[in-house]
C-alpha positions in Angstrom: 151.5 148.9 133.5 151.7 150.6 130.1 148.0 150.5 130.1 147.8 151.7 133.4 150.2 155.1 132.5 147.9 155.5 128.8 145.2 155.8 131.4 146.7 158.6 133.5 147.9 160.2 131.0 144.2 160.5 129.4 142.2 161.0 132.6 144.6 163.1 134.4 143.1 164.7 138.0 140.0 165.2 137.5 136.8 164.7 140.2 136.6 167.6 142.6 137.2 168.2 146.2 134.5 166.6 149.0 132.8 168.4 151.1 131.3 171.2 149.0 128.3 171.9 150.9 130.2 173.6 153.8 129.0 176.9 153.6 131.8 179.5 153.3 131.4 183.7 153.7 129.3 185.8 150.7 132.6 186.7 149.5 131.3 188.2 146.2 128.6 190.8 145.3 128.1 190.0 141.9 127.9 186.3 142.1 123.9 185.1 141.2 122.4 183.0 144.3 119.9 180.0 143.8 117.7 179.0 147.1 116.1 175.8 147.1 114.3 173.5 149.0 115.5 169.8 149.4 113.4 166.7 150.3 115.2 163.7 150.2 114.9 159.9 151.7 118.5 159.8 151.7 120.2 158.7 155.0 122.2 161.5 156.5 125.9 161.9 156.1 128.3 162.3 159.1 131.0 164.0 156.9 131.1 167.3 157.3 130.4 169.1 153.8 128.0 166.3 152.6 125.0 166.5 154.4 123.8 163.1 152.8 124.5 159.6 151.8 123.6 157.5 148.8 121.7 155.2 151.8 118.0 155.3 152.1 116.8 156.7 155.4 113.4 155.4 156.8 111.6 159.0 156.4 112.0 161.8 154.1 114.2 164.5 155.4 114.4 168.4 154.2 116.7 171.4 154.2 117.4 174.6 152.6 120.5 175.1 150.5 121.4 178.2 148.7 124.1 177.8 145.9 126.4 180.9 144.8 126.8 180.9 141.5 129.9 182.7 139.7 129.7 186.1 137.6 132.1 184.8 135.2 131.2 180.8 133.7 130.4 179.3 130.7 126.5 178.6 130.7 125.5 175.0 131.5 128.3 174.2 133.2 128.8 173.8 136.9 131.8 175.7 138.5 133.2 172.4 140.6 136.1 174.3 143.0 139.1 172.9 142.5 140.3 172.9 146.4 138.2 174.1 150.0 137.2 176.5 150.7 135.3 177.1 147.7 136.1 180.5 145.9 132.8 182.7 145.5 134.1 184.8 142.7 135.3 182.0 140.8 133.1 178.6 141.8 130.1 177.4 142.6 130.2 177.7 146.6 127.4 177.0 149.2 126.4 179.8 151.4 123.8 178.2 153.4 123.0 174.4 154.2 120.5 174.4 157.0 118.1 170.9 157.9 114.9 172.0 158.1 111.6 170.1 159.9 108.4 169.2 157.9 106.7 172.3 159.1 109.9 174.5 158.1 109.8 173.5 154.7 106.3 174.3 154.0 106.9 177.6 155.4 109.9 177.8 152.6 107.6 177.0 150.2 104.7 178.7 151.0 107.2 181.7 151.2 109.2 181.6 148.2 106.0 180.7 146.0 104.2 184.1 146.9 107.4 185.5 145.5 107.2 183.9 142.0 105.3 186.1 139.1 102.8 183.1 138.8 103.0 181.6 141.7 104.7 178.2 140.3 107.1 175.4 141.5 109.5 173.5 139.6 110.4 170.2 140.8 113.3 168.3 139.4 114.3 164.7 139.6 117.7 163.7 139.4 119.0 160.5 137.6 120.9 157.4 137.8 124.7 157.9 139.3 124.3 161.0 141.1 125.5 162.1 144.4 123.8 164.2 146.6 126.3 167.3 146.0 125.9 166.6 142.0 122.0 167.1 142.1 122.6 169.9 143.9 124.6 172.3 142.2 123.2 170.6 139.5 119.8 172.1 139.7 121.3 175.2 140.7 122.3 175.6 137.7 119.7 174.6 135.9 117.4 177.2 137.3 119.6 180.1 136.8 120.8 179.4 133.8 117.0 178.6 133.0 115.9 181.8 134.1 113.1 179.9 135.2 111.5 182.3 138.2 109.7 179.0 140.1 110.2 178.1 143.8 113.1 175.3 142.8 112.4 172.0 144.7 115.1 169.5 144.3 113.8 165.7 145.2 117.1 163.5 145.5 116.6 159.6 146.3 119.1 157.6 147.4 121.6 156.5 144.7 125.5 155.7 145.0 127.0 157.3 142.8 128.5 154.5 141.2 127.8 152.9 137.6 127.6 149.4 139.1 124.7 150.1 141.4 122.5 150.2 139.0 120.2 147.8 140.3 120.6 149.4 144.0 119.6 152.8 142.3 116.5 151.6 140.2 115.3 150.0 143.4 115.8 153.4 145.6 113.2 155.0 143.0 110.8 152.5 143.9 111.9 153.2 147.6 111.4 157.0 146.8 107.4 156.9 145.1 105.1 157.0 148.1 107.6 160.4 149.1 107.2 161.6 146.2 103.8 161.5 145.6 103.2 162.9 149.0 104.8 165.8 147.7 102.8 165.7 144.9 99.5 165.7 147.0 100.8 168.5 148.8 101.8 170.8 146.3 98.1 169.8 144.6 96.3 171.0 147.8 98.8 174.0 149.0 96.3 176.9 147.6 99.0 179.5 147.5 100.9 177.3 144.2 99.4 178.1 141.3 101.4 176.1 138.8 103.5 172.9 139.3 106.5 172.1 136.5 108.4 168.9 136.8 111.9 168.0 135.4 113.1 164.4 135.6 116.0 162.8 134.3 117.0 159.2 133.0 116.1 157.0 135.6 114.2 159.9 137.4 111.5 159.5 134.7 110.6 155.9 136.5 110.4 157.4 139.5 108.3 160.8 138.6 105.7 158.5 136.4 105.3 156.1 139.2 104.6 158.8 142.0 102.2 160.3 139.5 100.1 157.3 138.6 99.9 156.2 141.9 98.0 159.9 143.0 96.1 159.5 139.7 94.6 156.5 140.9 94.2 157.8 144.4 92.5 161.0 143.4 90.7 159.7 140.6 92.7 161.7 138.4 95.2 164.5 138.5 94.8 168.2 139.1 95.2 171.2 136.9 97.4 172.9 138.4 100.1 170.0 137.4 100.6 171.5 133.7 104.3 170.6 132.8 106.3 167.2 132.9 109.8 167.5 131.0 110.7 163.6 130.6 114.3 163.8 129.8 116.5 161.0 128.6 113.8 158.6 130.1 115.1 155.1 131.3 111.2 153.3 131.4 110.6 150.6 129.5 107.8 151.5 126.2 105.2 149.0 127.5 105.3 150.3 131.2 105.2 153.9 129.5 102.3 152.9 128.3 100.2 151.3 131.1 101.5 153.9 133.1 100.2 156.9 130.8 96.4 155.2 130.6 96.4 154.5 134.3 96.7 158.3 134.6 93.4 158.6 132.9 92.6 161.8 129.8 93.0 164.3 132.0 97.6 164.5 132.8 99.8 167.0 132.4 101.2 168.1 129.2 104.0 165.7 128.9 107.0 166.7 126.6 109.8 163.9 125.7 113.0 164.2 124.7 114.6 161.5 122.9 117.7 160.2 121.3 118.2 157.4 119.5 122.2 157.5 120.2 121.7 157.4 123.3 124.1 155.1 124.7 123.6 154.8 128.6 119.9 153.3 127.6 120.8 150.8 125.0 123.1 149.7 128.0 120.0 149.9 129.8 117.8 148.2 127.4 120.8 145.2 127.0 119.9 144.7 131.0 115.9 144.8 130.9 115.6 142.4 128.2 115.8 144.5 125.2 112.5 146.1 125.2 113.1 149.7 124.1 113.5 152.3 126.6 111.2 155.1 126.2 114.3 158.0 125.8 115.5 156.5 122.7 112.9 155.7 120.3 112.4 156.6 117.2 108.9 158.8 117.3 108.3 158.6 113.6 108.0 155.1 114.1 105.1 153.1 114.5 103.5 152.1 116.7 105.1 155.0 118.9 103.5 158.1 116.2 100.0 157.2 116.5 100.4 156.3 120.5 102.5 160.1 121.3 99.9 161.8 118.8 96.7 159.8 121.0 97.9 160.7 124.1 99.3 164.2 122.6 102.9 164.2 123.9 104.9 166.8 122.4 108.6 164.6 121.7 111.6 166.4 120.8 114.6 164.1 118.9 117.8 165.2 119.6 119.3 162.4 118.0 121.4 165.1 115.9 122.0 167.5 118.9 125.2 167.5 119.9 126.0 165.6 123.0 127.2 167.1 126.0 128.9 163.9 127.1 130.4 161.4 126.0 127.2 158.6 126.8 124.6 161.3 124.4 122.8 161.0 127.7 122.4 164.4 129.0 120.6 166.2 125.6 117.6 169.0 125.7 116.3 171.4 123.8 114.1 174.5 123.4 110.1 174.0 123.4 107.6 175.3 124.4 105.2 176.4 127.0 107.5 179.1 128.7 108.8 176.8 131.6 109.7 174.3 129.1 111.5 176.7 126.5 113.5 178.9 129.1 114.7 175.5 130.4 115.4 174.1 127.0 116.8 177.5 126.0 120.0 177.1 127.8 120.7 173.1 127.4 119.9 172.4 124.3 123.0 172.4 122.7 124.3 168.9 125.2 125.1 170.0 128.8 124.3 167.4 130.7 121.7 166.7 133.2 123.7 165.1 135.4 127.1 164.9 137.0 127.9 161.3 137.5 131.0 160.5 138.1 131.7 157.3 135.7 135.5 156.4 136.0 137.6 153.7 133.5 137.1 151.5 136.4 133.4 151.4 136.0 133.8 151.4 132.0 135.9 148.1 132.8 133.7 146.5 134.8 131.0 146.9 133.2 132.6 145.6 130.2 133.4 142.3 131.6 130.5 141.6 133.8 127.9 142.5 130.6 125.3 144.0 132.5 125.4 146.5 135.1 123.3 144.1 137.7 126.2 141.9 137.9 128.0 144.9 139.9 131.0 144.1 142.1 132.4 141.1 139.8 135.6 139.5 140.8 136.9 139.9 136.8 135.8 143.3 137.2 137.3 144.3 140.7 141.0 142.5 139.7 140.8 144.4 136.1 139.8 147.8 137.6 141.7 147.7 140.9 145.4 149.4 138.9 142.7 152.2 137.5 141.2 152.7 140.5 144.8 153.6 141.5 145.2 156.3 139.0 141.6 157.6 137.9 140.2 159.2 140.8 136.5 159.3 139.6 137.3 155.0 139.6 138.8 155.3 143.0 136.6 156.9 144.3 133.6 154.2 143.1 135.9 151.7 144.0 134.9 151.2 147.5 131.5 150.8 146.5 132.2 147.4 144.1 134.1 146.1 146.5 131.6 146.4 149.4 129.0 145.2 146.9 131.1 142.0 146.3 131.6 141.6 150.3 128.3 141.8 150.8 127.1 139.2 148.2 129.9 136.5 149.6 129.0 137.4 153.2 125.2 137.1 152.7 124.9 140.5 154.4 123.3 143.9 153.1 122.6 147.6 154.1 119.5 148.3 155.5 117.2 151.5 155.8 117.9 153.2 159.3 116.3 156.3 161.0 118.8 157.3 163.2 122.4 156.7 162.5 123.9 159.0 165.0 123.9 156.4 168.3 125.0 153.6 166.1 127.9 155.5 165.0 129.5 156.5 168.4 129.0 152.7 169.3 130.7 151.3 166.6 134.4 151.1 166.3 136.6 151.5 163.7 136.0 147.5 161.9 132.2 147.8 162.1 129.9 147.0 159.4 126.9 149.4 160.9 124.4 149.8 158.1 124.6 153.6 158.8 127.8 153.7 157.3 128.4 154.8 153.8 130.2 152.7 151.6 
């Protein structure tokens, strides 16, 4: 119990409201505006504000979100409201969140390009542990405080939001590829982009590399117009790195890496995949990594003495060069983070007496966690998601991929275990 009040008295209430994605009135003139395009494969949401799950639907899905950003913030932070409706003048609110079809997302695209200077997209990949709403306003801020002037894509796969479902999330990435690159091939043959720029994070790096080798080996190479990839923080594995960079062939994009050899979220990682390095944290003056960066002529940043923007040194940037890359740096490079993952003491607990994040859902964990989850709400609010996981291992059962949740959920009643449901 005196544990329990140390802990509330350190976390207090923090986490922020659900259901940020209802769109409230343009309430205020000077606030900046971000419009984006989504495509996502995660499984819609039937909560109103949320839009989507950390599921995996059976086809992509898109929609059209514009983000009002606040005259008066602190750059490279995100404005969370404290209560609903959100406050225009003083948060980050959403004025519009409308699904669109396949065809009504091209036309997005093919309209917002012609508006860029150069005609360019910018396509960012979130990480491990996000949320569909923390992507989001993310990205949002991102780009403005970027001042990048590309058509913002967002591509969010389907993760939990949870520190144990590690293993669930690295598997949604793999779920995620053949989307991806089929984004990829369409942004390569759309003749009205001139300039394609991606941004991936953590484990978004997997994801992005794997989507473009695949349409590498496909095309028999990849095109010109692909001149940017920003891998930040990357949770890949050095060896697969590798393969993956020479299955792309001579002719790739220029790739810049940013690493950090504190990073503490992957030497978790690299505790769990054997203890093979993960590419985000080696050291590049190293051999044989020098000689391999300089062959393949990646441009690596260390942040390694950057200060951190949170508390895992997982969410470092910094200033580089071409323009894309340096107005994004610009702004981040002194720690925000990439990401807004919600990790409570619960999940801190968990994983520290499970060992490795696979072994989510624990009973040690669960019983040590449960009087946290009472207090921290960032815990109890991943809570549900452990305990599922555990019910699901002892009951042999698992979610599956659906297409249509809507029928199933006015069938089921209020004890169902419908795969459409999220946990």
């Amino acid at each position: 119990m005196i544990l329990c009040l140390a802990i509330a008295a350190l976390s207090g209430c923090g986490g922020h409201p659900k259901g940020v994605l209802t769109p409230v009135a343009d309430s205020a003139p000077t606030a900046s505006r971000v419009d984006m395009l989504i495509t996502t494969t995660r499984g819609r949401s039937e909560v109103a504000g949320e839009m989507f799950t950390g599921e995996r639907a059976r086809a992509p899905a898109f929609a059209n979100i514009t983000v009002s950003i606040p005259p008066v913030r602190k750059a490279g932070e995100v404005a969370w409201p404290k209560k609903l409706p959100s406050n225009p003048a003083t948060d980050f609110a959403t004025l519009k969140a409308d699904d669109l079809t396949r065809d009504g997302a091209k036309d997005w695209l093919n309209t917002t390009v012609r508006k860029s200077p150069d005609r360019s997209v910018l396509v960012f990949i979130h990480g491990f542990n996000n949320r569909f709403e923390d992507s989001v306003y993310r990205f949002a801020q991102i780009v403005h405080d970027s001042g990048v002037h590309s058509a913002p894509v967002l591509v969010t796969w389907p993760s939990r939001g949870s520190l144990l479902a590690y293993g669930y999330d690295r598997e949604s990435t793999n779920y995620t590829r053949n989307a991806l690159e089929s984004l990829f091939q369409y942004l390569a043959a759309d003749k009205e982009v001139k300039e394609v720029s991606i941004l991936a994070h953590s484990m978004g790096n997997w994801l992005t590399l794997e989507a473009l080798r695949q349409m590498a080996i496909r095309n028999d190479g990849l095109p010109e117009k692909f001149k940017n990839v920003m891998l930040a923080a990357p949770d890949v594995d050095v060896d697969v790195f590798r393969s993956q960079i020479e299955d792309m062939g001579r002719q790739h994009p220029r790739f810049t890496l940013f690493v950090s050899r504190d990073d503490r979220a992957l030497a978790f990682s690299r505790r769990v995949w054997g203890d093979i390095p993960r590419l985000g944290s080696i050291d590049p003056e190293a051999d044989p990594y020098k000689q391999e960066l300089a062959d393949n002529e990646i441009t690596v940043i260390d942040l390694t003495k950057v200060k951190a923007g949170d508390g895992m040194h997982h969410g470092k940037f910094a200033e580089s060069s071409p323009e894309v890359v340096r107005l994004i740096g610009a702004r981040i490079s002194e720690g925000q983070p990439l990401t807004d993952s919600r990790m409570g003491l619960g999940d801190h607990l968990i994983a520290g007496t499970t060992g490795a994040a696979a072994a989510a859902g624990s009973a040690a964990g669960l019983i040590l966690a449960a009087p946290v989850a009472a207090i921290d709400p960032h815990s109890r609010d991943n809570y549900a998601n452990h305990v599922g996981a555990a019910m699901g291992q002892s009951h042999g059962k698992q979610q599956i991929a659906v297409k249509d949740c809507s029928k199933q959920a006015r069938e089921r009643d209020a004890a169902s275990t419908s795969p459409c449901r999220s946990w």
